[in-house]
N, C-alpha and C positions, 0 to 999 in steps of 0.2 A: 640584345644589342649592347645595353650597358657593358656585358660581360666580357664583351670583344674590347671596350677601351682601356687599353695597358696604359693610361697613365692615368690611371683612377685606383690607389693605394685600399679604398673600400667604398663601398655604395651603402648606403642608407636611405632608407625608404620610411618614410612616415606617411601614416592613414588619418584623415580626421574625419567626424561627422558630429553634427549637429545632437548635443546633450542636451537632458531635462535634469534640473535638480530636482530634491525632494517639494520645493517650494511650484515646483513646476514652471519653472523657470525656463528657457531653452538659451544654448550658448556653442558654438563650436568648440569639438574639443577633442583630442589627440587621442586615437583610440587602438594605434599600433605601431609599433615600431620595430624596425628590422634590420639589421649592419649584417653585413657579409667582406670581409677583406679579400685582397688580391688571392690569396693562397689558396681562402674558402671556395672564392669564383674558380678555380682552377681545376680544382676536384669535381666540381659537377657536368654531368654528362646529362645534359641539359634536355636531348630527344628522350633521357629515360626516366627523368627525374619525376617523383611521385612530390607533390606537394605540401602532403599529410606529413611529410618528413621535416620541413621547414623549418618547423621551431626548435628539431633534435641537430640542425647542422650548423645553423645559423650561429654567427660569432655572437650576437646579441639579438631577443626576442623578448619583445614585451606588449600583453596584451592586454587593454585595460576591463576590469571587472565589470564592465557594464554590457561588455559584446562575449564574453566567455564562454563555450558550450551554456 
């Protein structure tokens, strides 16, 4: 649905979940981020699209080292 609104120039999606520090501490905290622009949304054919691909299309992807493979 986002992708059908033409007057959104890019979509960005951020993921958060609930971190431990070393202290064992617990804190929410940003664990993905994702921008795709107009252009990007336009190219994708969205009934085909594999997931696994996500981070090889996306204008910007960043994941933080505590969720990594």
């Amino acid at each position: 649905k986002l992708s059908a609104d033409s007057t959104s120039e890019s979509i960005t999606v951020n993921a958060y979940i609930t971190l431990v520090d070393q202290y064992g501490n617990e804190a929410p905290g940003e664990v993905m981020t994702v921008n795709l622009t107009r252009e990007t949304l336009t190219k994708i054919n969205w009934d085909n699209f594999i997931t696994d691909n996500l981070p090889d299309i996306a204008d910007f992807y960043w994941v933080h080292p505590a969720i990594k493979d």
